[in-house]
N, CA, C and O atoms as a GROMACS GRO file, in nm:
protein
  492
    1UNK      N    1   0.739  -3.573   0.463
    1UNK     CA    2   0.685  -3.458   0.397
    1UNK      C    3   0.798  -3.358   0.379
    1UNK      O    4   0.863  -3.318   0.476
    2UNK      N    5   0.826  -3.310   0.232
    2UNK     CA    6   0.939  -3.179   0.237
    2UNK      C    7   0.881  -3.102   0.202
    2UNK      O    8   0.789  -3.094   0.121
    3UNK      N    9   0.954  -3.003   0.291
    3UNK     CA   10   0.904  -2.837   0.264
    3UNK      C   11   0.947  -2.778   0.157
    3UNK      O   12   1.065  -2.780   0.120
    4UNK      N   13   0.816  -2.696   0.073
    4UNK     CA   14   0.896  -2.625  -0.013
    4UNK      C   15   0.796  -2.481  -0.043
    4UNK      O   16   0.697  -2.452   0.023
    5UNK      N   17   0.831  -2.431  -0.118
    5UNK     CA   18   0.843  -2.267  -0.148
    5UNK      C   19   0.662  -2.282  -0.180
    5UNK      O   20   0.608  -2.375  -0.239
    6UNK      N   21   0.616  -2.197  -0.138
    6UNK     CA   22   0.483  -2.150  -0.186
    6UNK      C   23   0.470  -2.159  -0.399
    6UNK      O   24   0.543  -2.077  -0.454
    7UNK      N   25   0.404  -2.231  -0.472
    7UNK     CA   26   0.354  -2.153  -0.614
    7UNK      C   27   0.221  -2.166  -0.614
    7UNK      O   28   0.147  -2.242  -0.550
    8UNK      N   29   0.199  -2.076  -0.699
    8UNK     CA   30   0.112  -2.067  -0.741
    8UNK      C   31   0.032  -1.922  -0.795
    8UNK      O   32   0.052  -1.930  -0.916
    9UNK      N   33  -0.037  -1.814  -0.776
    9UNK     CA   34  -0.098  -1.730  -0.844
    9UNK      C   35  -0.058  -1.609  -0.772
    9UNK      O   36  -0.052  -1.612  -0.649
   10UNK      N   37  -0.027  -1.495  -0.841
   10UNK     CA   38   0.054  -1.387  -0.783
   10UNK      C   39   0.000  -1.361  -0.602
   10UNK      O   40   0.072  -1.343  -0.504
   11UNK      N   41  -0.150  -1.370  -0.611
   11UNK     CA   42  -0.178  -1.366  -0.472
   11UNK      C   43  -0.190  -1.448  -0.369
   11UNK      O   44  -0.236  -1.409  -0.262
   12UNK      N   45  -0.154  -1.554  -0.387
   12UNK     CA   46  -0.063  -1.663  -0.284
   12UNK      C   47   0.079  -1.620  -0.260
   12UNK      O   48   0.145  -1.642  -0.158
   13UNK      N   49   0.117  -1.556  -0.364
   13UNK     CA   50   0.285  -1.506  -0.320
   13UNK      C   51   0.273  -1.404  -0.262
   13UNK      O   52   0.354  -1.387  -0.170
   14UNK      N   53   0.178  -1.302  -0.284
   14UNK     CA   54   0.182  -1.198  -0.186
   14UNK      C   55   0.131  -1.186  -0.064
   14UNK      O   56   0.177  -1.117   0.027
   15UNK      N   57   0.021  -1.262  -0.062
   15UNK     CA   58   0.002  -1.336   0.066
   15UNK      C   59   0.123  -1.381   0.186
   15UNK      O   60   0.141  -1.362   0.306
   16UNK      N   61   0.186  -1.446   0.084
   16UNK     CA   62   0.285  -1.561   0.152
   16UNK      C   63   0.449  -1.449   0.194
   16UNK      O   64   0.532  -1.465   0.284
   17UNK      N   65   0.441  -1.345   0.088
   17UNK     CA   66   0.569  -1.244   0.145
   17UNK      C   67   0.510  -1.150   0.282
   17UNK      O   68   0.560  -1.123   0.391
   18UNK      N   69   0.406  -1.123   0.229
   18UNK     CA   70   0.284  -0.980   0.337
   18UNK      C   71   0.276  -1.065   0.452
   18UNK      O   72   0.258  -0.989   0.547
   19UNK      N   73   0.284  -1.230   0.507
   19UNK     CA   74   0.264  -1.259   0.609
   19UNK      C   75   0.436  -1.271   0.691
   19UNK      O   76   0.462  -1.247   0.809
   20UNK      N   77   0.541  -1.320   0.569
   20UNK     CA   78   0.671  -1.308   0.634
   20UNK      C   79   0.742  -1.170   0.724
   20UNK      O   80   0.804  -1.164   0.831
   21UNK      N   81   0.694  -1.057   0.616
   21UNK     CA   82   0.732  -0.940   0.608
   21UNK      C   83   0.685  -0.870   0.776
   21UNK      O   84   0.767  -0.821   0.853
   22UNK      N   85   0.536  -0.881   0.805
   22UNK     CA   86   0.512  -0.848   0.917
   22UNK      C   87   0.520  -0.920   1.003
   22UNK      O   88   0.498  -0.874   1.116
   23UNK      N   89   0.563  -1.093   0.984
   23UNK     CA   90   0.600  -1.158   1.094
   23UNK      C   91   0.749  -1.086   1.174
   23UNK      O   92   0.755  -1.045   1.290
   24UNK      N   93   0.819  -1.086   1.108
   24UNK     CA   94   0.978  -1.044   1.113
   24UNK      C   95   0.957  -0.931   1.129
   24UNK      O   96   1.037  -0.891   1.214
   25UNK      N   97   0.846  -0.790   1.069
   25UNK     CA   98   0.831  -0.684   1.137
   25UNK      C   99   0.764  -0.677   1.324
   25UNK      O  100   0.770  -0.591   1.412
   26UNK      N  101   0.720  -0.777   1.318
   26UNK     CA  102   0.700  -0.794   1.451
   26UNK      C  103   0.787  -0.858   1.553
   26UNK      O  104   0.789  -0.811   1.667
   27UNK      N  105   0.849  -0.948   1.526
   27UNK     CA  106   1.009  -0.946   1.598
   27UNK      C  107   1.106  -0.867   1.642
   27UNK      O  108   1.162  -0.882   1.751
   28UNK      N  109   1.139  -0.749   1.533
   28UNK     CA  110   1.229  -0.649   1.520
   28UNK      C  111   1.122  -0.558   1.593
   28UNK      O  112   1.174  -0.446   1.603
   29UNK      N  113   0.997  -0.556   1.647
   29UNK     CA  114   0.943  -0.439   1.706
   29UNK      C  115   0.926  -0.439   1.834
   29UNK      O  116   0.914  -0.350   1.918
   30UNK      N  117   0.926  -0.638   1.841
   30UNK     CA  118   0.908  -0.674   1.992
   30UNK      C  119   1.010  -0.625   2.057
   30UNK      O  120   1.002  -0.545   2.150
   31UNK      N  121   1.135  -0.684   2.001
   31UNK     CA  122   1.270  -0.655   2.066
   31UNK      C  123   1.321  -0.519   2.066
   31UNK      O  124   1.349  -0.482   2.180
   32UNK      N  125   1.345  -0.418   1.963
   32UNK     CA  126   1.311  -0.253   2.009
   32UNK      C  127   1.233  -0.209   2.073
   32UNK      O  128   1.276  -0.121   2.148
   33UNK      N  129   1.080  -0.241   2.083
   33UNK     CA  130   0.993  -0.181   2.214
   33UNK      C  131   1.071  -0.201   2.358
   33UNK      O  132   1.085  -0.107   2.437
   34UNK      N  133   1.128  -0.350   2.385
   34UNK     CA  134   1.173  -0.381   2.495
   34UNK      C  135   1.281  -0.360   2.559
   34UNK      O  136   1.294  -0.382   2.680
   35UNK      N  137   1.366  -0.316   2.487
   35UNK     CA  138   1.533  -0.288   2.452
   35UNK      C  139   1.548  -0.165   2.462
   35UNK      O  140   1.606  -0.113   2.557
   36UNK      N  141   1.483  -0.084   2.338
   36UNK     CA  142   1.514   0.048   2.323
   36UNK      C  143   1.356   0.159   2.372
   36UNK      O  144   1.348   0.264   2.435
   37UNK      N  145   1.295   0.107   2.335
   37UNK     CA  146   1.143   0.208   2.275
   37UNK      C  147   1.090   0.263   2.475
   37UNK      O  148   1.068   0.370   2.533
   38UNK      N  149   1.092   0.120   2.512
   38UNK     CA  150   1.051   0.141   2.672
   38UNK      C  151   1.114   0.094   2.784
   38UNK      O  152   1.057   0.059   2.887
   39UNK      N  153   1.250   0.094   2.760
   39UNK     CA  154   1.324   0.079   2.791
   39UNK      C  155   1.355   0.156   3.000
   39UNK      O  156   1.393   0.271   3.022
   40UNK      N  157   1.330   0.067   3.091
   40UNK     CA  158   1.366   0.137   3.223
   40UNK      C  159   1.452   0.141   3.262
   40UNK      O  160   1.548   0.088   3.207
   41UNK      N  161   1.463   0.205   3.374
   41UNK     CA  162   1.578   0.299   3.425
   41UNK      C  163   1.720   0.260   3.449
   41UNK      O  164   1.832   0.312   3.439
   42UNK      N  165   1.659   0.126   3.491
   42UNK     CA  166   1.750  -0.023   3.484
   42UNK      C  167   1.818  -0.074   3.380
   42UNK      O  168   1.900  -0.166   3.390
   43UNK      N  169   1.782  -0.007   3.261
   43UNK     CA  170   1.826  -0.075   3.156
   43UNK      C  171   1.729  -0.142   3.088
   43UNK      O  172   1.613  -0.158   3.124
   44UNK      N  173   1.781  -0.182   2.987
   44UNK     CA  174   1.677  -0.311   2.890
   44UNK      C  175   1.600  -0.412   2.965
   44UNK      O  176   1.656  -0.471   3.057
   45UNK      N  177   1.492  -0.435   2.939
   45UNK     CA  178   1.393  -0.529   3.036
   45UNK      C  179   1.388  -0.637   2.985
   45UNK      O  180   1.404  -0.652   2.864
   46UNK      N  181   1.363  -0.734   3.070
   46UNK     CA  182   1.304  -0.896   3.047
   46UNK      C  183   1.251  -0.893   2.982
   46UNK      O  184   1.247  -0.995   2.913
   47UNK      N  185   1.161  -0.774   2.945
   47UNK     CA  186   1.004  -0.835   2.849
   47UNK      C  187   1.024  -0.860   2.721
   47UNK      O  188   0.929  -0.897   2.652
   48UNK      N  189   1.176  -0.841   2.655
   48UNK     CA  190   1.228  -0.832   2.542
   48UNK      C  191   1.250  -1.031   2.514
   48UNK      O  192   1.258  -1.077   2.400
   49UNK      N  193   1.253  -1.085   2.591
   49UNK     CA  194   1.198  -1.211   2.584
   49UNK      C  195   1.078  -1.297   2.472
   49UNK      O  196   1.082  -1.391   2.393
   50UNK      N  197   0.963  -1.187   2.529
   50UNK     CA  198   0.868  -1.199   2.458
   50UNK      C  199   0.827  -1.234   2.307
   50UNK      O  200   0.734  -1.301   2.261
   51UNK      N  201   0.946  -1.153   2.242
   51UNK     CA  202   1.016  -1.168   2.131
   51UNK      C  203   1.000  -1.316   2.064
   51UNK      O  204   0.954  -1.339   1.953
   52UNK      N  205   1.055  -1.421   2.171
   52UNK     CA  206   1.050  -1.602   2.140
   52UNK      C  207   1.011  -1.643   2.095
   52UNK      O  208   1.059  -1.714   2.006
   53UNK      N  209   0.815  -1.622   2.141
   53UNK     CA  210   0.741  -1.717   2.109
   53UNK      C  211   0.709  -1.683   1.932
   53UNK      O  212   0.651  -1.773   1.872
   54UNK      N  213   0.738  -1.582   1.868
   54UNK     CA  214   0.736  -1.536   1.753
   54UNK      C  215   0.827  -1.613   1.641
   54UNK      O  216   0.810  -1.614   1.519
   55UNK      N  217   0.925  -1.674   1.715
   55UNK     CA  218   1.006  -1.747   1.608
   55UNK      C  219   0.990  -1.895   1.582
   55UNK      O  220   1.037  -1.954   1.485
   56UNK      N  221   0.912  -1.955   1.686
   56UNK     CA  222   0.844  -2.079   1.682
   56UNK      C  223   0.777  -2.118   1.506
   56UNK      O  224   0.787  -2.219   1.438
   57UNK      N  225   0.718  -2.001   1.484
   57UNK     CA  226   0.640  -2.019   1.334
   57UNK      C  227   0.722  -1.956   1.235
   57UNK      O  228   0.695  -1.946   1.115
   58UNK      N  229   0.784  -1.931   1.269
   58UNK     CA  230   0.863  -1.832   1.150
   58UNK      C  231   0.955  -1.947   1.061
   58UNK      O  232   1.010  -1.905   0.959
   59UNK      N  233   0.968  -2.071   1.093
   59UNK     CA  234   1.054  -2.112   0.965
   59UNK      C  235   0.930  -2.191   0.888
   59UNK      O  236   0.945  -2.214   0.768
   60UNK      N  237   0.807  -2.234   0.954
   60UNK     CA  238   0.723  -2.314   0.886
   60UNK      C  239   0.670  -2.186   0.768
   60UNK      O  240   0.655  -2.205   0.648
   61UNK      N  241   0.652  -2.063   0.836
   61UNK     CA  242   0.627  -1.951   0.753
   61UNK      C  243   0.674  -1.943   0.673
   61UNK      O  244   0.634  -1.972   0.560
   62UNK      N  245   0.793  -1.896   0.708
   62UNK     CA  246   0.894  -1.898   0.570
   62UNK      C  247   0.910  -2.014   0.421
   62UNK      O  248   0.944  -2.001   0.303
   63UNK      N  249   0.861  -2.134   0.514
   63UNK     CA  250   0.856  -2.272   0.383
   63UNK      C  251   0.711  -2.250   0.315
   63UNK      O  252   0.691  -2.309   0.208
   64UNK      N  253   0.611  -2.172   0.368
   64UNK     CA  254   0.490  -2.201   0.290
   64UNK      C  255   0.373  -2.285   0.370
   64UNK      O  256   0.255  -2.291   0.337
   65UNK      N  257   0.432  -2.344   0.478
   65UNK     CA  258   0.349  -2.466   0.540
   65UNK      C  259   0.249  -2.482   0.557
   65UNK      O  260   0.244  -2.536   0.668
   66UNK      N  261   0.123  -2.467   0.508
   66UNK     CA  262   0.013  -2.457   0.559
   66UNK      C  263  -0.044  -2.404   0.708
   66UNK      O  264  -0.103  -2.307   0.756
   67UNK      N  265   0.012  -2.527   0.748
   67UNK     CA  266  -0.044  -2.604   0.875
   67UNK      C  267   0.003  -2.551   1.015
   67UNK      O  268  -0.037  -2.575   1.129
   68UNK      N  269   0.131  -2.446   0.954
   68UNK     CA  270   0.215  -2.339   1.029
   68UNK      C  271   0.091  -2.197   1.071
   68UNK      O  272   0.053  -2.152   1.179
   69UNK      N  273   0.057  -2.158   0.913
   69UNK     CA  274  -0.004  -2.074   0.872
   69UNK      C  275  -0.177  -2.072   0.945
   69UNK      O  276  -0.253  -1.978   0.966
   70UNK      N  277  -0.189  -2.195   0.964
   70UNK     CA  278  -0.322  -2.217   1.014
   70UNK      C  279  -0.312  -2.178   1.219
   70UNK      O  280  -0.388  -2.115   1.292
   71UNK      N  281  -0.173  -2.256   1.248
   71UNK     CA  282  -0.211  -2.179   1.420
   71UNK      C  283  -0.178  -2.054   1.454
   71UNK      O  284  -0.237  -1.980   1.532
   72UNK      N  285  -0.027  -2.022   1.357
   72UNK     CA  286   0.008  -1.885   1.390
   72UNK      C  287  -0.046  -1.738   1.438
   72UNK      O  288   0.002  -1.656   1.516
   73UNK      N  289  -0.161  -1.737   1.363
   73UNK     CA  290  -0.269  -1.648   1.370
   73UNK      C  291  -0.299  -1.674   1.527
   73UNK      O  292  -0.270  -1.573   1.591
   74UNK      N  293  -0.337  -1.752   1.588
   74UNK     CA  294  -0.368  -1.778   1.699
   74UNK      C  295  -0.290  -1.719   1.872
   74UNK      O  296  -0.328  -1.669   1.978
   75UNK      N  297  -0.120  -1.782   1.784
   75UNK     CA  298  -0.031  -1.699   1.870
   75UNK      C  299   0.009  -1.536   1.864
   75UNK      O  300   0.067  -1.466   1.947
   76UNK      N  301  -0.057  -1.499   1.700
   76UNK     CA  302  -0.014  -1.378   1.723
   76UNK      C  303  -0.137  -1.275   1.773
   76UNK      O  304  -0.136  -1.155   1.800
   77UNK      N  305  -0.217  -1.351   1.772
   77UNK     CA  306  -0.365  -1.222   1.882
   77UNK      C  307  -0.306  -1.199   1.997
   77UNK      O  308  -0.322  -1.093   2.057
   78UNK      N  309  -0.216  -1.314   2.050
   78UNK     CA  310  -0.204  -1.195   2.194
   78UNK      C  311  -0.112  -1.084   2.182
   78UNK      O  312  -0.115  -0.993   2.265
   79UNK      N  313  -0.008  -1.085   2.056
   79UNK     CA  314   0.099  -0.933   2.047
   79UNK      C  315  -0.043  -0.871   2.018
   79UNK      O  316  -0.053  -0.764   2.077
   80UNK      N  317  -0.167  -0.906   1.938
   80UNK     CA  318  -0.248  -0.787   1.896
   80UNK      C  319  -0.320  -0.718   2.067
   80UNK      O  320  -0.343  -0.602   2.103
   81UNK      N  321  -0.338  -0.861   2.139
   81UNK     CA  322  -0.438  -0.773   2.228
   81UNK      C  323  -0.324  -0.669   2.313
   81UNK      O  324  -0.347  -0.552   2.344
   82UNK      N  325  -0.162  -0.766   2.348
   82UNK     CA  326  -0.105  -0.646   2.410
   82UNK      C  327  -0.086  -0.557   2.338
   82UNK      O  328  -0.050  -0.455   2.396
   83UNK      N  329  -0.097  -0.546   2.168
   83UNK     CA  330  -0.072  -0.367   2.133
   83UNK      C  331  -0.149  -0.325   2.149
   83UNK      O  332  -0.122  -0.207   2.126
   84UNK      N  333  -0.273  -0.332   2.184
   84UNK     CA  334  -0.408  -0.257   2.177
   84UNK      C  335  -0.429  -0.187   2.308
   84UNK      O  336  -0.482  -0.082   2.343
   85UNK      N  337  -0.342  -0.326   2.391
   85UNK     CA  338  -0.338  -0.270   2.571
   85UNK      C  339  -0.280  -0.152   2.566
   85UNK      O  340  -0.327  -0.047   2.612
   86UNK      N  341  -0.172  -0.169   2.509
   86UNK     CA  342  -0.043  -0.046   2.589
   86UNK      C  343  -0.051   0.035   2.495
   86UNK      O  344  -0.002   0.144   2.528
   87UNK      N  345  -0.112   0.031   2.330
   87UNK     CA  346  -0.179   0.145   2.303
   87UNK      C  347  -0.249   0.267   2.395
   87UNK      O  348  -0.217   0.379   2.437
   88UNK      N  349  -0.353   0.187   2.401
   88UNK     CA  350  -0.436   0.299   2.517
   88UNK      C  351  -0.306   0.336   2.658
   88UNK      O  352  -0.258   0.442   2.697
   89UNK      N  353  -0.295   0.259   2.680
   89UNK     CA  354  -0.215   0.312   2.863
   89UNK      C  355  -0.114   0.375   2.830
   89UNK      O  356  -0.113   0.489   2.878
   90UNK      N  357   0.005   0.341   2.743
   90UNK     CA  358   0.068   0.404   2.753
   90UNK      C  359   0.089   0.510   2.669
   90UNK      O  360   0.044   0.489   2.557
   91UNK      N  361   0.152   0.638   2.687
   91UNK     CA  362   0.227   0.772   2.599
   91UNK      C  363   0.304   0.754   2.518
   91UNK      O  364   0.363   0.647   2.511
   92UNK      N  365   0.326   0.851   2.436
   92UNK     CA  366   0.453   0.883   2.406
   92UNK      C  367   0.484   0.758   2.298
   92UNK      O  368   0.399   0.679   2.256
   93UNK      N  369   0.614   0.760   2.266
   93UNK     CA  370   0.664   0.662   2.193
   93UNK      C  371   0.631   0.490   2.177
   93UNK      O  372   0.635   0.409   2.085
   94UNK      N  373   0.593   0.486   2.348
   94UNK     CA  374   0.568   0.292   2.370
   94UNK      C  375   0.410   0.296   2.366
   94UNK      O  376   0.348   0.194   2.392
   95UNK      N  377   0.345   0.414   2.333
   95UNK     CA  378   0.176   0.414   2.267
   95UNK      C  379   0.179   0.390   2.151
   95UNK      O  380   0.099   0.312   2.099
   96UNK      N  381   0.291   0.463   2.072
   96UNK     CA  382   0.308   0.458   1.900
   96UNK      C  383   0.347   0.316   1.898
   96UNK      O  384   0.263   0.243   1.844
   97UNK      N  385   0.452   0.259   1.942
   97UNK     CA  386   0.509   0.085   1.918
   97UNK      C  387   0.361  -0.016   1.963
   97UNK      O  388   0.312  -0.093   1.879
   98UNK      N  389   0.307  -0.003   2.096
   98UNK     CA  390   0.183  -0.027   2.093
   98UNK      C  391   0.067  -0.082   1.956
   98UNK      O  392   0.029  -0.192   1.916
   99UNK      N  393   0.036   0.082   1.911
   99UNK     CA  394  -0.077   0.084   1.794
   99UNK      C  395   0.009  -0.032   1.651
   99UNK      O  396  -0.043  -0.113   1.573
  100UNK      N  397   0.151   0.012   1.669
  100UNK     CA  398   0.190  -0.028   1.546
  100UNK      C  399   0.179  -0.206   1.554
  100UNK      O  400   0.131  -0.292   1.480
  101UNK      N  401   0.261  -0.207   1.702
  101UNK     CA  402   0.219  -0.410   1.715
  101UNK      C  403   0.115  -0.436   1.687
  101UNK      O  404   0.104  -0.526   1.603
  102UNK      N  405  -0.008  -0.374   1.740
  102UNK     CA  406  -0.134  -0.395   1.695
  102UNK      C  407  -0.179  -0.414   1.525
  102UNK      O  408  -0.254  -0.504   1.487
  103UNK      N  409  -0.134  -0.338   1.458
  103UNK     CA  410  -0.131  -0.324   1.295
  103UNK      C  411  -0.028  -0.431   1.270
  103UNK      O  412  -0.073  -0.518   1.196
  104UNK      N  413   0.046  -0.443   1.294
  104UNK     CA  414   0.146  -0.590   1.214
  104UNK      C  415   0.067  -0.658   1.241
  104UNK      O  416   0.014  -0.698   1.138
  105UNK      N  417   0.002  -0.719   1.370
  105UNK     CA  418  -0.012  -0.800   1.407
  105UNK      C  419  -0.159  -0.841   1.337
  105UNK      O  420  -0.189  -0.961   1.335
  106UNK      N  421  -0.241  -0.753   1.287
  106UNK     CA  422  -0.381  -0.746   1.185
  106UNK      C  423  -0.322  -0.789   1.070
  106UNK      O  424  -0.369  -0.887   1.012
  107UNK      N  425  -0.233  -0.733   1.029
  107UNK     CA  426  -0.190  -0.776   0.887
  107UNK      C  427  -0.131  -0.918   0.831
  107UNK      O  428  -0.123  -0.978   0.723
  108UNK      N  429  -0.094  -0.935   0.967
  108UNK     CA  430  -0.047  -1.075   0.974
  108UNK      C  431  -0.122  -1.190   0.988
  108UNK      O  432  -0.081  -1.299   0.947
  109UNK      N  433  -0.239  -1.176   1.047
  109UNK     CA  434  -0.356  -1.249   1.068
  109UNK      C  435  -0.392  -1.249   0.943
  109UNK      O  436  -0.332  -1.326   0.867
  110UNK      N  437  -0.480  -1.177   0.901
  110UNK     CA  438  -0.517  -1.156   0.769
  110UNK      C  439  -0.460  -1.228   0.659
  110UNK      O  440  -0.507  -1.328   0.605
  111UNK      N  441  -0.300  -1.136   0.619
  111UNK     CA  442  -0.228  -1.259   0.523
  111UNK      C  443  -0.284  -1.402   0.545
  111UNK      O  444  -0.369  -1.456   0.475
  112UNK      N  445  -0.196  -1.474   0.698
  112UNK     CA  446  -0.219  -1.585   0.685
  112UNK      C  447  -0.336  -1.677   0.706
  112UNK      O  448  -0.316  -1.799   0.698
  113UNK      N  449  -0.460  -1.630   0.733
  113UNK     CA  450  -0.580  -1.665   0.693
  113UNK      C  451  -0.623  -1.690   0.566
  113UNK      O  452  -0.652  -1.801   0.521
  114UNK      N  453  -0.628  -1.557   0.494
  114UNK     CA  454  -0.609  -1.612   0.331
  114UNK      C  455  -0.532  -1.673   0.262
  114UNK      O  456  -0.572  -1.722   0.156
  115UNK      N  457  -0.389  -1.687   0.308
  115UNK     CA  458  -0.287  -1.749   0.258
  115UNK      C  459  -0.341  -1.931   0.238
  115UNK      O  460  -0.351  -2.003   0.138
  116UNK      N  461  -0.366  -1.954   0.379
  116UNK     CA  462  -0.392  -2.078   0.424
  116UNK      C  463  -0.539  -2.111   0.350
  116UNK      O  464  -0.570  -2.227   0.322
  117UNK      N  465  -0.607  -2.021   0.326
  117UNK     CA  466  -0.762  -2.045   0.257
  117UNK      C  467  -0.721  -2.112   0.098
  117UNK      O  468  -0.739  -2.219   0.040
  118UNK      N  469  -0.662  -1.992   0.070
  118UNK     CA  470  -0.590  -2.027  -0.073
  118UNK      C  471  -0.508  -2.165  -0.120
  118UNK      O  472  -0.515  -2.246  -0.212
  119UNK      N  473  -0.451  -2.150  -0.036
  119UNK     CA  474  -0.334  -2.302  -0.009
  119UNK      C  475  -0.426  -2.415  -0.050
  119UNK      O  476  -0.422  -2.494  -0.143
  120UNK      N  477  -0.518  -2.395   0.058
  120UNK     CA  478  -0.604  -2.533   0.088
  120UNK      C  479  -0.654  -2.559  -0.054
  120UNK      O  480  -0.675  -2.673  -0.094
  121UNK      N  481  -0.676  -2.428  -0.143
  121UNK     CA  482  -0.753  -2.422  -0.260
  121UNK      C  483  -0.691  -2.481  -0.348
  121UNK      O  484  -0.760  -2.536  -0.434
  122UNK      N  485  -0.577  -2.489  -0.356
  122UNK     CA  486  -0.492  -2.510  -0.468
  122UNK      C  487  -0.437  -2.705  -0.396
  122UNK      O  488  -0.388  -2.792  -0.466
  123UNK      N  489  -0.455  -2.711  -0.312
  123UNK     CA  490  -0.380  -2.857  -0.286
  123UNK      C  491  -0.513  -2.987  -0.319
  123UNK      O  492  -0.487  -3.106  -0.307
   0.00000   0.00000   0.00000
């Protein structure tokens, strides 16, 4: 099977950019929350790790893959439930990174739910 580029009707492509866009916005937020945003006293924390499991889907994403598109959603509820956590608990700046993981992480679901609905439609 080769991978190739998403076609088809303007809203499969926007689908298919709106799910890259906040995947990779959620990478770059994992690793600043952990690095910079909440960063302890110690320095940059382990939890910036977390970051990982996010790149697992990111090249099937990037090709269009369906079948990528269909579990991803799955791995990314838990960045949603921890933004929702440390929304509420925490203050300040790592409440704002919080709410916002939470929102990529909706938007990203979303895209690739319909993305993958669509897909299926067209194959």
């Amino acid at each position: 099977m080769t991978a190739r580029a998403p076609v088809g009707t303007g809203r499969v492509l926007l689908l298919h950019w709106t799910a890259i866009g906040s995947l990779l916005a959620l990478i770059v937020l994992a690793l600043a929350w952990e690095l910079f945003i909440a960063a302890g006293p110690g320095g940059p924390g382990l939890l910036a790790y977390k970051a990982l499991p996010l790149l697992l889907p990111l090249f099937g994403i990037l090709r269009g893959r369906r079948y990528t598109y269909q579990w991803a959603p799955m791995l990314v509820l838990a960045y949603f439930v921890e933004g929702v956590m440390r929304g509420y608990a925490d203050g300040g700046a790592s409440g704002v990174a919080g709410w916002s993981q939470a929102a990529l992480a909706v938007v990203f679901i979303v895209a690739a739910a319909y993305y993958a609905r669509d897909a299926h439609r067209r194959s």
